[in-house]
MIDOTI-235934 format. One record per residue (C-alpha): residue number from 1; residue in three letters; z, y, x. Coordinates in steps of 0.2 Angstrom, whole numbers, plus 2048, in hexadecimal, padded with zeros to 3 digits. Last residue first. Layout:
// residues N
<dodo num="NUM" residuo="ALA" z="Z" y="Y" x="X"/>
...
END
This chain:
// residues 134
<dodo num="134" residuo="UNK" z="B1C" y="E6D" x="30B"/>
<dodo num="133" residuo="UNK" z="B22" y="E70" x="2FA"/>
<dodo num="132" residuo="UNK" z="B1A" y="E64" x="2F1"/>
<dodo num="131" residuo="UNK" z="B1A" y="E56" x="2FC"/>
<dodo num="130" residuo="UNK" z="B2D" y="E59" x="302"/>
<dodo num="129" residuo="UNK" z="B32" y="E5A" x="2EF"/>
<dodo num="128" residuo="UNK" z="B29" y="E47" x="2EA"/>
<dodo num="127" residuo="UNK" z="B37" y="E3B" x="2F4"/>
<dodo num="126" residuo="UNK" z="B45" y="E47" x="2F1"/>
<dodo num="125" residuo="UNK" z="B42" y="E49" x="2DF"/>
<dodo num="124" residuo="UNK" z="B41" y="E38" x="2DB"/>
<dodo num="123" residuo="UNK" z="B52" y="E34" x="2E4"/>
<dodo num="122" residuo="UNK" z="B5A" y="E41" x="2DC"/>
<dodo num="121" residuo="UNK" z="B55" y="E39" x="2CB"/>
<dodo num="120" residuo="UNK" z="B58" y="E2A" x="2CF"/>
<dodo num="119" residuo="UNK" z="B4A" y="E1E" x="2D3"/>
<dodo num="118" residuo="UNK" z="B45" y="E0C" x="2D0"/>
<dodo num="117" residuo="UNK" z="B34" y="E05" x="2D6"/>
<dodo num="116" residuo="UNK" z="B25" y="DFC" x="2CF"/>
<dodo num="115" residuo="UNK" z="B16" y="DF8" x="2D7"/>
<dodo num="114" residuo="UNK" z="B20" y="DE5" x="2D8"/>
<dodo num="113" residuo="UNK" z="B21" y="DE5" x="2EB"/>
<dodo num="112" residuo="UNK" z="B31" y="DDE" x="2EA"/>
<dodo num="111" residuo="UNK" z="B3A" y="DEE" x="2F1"/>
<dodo num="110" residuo="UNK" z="B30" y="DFC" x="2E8"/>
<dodo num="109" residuo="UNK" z="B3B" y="E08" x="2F1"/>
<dodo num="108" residuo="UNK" z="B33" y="E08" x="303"/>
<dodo num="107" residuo="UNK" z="B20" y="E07" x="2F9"/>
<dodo num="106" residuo="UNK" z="B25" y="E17" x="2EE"/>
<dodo num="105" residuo="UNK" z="B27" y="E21" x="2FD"/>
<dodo num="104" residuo="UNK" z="B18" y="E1A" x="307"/>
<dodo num="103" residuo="UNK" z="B0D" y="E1D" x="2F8"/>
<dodo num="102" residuo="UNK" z="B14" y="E2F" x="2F8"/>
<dodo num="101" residuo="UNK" z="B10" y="E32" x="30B"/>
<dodo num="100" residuo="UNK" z="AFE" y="E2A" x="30A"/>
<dodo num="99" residuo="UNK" z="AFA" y="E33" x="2FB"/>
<dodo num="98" residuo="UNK" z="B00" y="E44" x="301"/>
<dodo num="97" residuo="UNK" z="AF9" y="E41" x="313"/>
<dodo num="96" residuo="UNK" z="AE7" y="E3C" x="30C"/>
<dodo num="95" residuo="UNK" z="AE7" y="E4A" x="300"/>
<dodo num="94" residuo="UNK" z="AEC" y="E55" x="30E"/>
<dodo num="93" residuo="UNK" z="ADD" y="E4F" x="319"/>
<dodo num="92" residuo="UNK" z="AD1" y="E50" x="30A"/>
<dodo num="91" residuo="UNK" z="AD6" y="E63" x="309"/>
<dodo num="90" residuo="UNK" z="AD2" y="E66" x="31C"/>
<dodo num="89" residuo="UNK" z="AC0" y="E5C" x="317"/>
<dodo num="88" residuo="UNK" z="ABA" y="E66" x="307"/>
<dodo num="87" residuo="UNK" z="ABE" y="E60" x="2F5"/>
<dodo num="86" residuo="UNK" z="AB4" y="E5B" x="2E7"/>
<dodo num="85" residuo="UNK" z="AB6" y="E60" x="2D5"/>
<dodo num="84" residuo="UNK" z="AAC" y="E6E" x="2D7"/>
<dodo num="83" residuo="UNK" z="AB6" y="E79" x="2CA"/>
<dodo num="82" residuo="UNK" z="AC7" y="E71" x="2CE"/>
<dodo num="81" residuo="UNK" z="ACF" y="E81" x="2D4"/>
<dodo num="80" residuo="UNK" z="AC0" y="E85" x="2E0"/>
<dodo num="79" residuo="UNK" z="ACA" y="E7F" x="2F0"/>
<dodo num="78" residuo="UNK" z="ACA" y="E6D" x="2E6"/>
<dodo num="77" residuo="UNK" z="ADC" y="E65" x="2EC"/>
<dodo num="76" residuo="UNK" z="AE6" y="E64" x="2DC"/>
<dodo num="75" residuo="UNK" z="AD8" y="E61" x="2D0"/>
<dodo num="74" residuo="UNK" z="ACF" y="E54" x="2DF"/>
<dodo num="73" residuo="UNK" z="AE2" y="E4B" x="2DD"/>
<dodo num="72" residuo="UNK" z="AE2" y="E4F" x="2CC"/>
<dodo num="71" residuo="UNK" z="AD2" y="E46" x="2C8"/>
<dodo num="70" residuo="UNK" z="AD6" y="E38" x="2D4"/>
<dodo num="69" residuo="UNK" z="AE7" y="E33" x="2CB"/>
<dodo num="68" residuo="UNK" z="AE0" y="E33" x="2B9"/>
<dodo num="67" residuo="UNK" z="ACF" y="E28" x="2C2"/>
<dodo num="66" residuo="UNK" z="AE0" y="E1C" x="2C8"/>
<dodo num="65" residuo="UNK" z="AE3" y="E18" x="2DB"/>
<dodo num="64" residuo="UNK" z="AE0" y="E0C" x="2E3"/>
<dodo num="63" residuo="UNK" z="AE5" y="E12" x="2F6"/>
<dodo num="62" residuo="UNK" z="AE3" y="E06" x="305"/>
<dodo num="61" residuo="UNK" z="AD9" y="E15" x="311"/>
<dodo num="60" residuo="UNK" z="AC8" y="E0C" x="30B"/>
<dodo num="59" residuo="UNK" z="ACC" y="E0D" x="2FB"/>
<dodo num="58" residuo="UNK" z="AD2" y="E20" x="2FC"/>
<dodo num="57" residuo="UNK" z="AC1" y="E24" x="303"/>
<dodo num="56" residuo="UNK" z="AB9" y="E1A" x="2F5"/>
<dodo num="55" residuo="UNK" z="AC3" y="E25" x="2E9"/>
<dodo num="54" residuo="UNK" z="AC1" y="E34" x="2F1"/>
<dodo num="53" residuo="UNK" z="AAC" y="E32" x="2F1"/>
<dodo num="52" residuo="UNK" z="AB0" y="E2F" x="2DE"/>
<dodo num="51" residuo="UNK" z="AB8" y="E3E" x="2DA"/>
<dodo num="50" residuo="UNK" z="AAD" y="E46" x="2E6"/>
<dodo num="49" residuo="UNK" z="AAD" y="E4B" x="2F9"/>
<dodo num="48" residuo="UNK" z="AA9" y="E5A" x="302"/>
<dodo num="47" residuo="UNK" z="A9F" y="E5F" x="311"/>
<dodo num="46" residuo="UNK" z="A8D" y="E5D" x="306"/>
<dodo num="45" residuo="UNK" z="A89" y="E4E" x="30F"/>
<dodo num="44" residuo="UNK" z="A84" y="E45" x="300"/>
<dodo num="43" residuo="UNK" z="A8C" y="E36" x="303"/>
<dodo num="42" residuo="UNK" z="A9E" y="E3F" x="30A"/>
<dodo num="41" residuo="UNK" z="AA4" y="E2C" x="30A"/>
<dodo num="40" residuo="UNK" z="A9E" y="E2B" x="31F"/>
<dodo num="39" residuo="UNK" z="AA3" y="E3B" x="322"/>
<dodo num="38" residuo="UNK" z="AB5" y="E3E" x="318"/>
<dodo num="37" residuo="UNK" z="ABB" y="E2C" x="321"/>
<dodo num="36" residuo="UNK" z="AB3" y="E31" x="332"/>
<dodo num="35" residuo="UNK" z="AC1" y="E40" x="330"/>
<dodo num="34" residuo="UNK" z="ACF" y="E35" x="32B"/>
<dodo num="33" residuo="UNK" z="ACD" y="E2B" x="337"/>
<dodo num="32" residuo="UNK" z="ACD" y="E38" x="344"/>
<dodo num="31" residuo="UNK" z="ADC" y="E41" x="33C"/>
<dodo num="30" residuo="UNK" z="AE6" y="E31" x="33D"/>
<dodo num="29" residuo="UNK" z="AE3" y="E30" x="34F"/>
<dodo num="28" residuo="UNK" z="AE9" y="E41" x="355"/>
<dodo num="27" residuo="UNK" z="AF6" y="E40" x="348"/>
<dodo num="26" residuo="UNK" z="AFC" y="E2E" x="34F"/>
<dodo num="25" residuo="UNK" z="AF9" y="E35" x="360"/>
<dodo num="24" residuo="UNK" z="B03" y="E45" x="35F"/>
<dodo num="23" residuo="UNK" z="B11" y="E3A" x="358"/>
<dodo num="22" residuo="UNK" z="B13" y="E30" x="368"/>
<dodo num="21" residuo="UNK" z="B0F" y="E3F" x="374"/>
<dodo num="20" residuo="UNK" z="B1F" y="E47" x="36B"/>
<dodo num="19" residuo="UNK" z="B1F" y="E52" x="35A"/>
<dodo num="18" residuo="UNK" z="B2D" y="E5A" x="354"/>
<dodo num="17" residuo="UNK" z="B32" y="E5A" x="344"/>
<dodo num="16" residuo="UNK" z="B45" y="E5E" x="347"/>
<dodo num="15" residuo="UNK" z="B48" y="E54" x="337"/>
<dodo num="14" residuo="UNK" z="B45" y="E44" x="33F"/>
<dodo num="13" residuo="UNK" z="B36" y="E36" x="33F"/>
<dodo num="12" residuo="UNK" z="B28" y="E40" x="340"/>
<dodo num="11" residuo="UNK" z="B18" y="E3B" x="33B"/>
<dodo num="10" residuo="UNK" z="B19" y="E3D" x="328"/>
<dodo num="9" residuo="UNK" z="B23" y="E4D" x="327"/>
<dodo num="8" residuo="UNK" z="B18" y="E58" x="334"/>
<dodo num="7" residuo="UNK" z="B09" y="E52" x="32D"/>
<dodo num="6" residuo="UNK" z="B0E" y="E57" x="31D"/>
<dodo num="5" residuo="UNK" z="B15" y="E68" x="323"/>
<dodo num="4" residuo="UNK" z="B02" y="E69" x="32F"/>
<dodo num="3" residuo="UNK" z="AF8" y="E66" x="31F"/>
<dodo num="2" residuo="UNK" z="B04" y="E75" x="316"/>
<dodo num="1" residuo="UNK" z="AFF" y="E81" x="323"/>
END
């Protein structure tokens, strides 16, 4: 349910979040990337991906991100609790949507495109609460 609040949040433009033929399209085709992105970095075929399948997943989405980051990503979204360090396909999906949603957050106040941004307080809070409480 949580993958469907995010998807919700990201694709929609209002707070009624409700989704058109427009939006329904954007998901429709965003899932199927995502979904021959999981296959084709899923080396081993094993229906999960690692720490450093993620990463080369994220690469190939436009996210760098840090080995810090990646290991509490795959912590945060490993059905085992971390014990496998890898995570299956619907868990990869709201990875991708938290990622994506947080970097697009940071990018509209990281004005000159610096990879530094300025927030208040209440601003900060606003911009990471609807991705941990979707």
């Amino acid at each position: 349910m949580r993958t469907v609040h995010l998807l919700m949040y990201l694709f929609t433009s209002t707070n009624v979040r409700k989704i058109g033929p427009k939006e329904f399209a954007s998901i429709f085709y965003s899932l199927q990337s995502w979904r021959a992105i999981f296959e084709r970095f899923d080396h081993d075929r094993s229906g999960r991906i690692d720490t450093t399948e993620l990463r080369e997943a994220l690469l190939s989405l436009g996210f760098s991100v840090s080995p810090p980051i990646l290991d509490l990503l795959v912590s945060k979204f490993d059905k085992s609790g971390g014990k496998s360090k890898a995570i299956e396909y619907d868990n990869f999906i709201e990875c991708c949507l938290t990622v994506k949603g947080l970097t697009e957050k940071f990018k509209e106040k990281d004005t000159k495109y610096s990879g530094s941004a300025t927030f208040t307080y209440e601003s900060f809070m606003l911009t990471v609460l609807p991705f941990l409480i979707a």
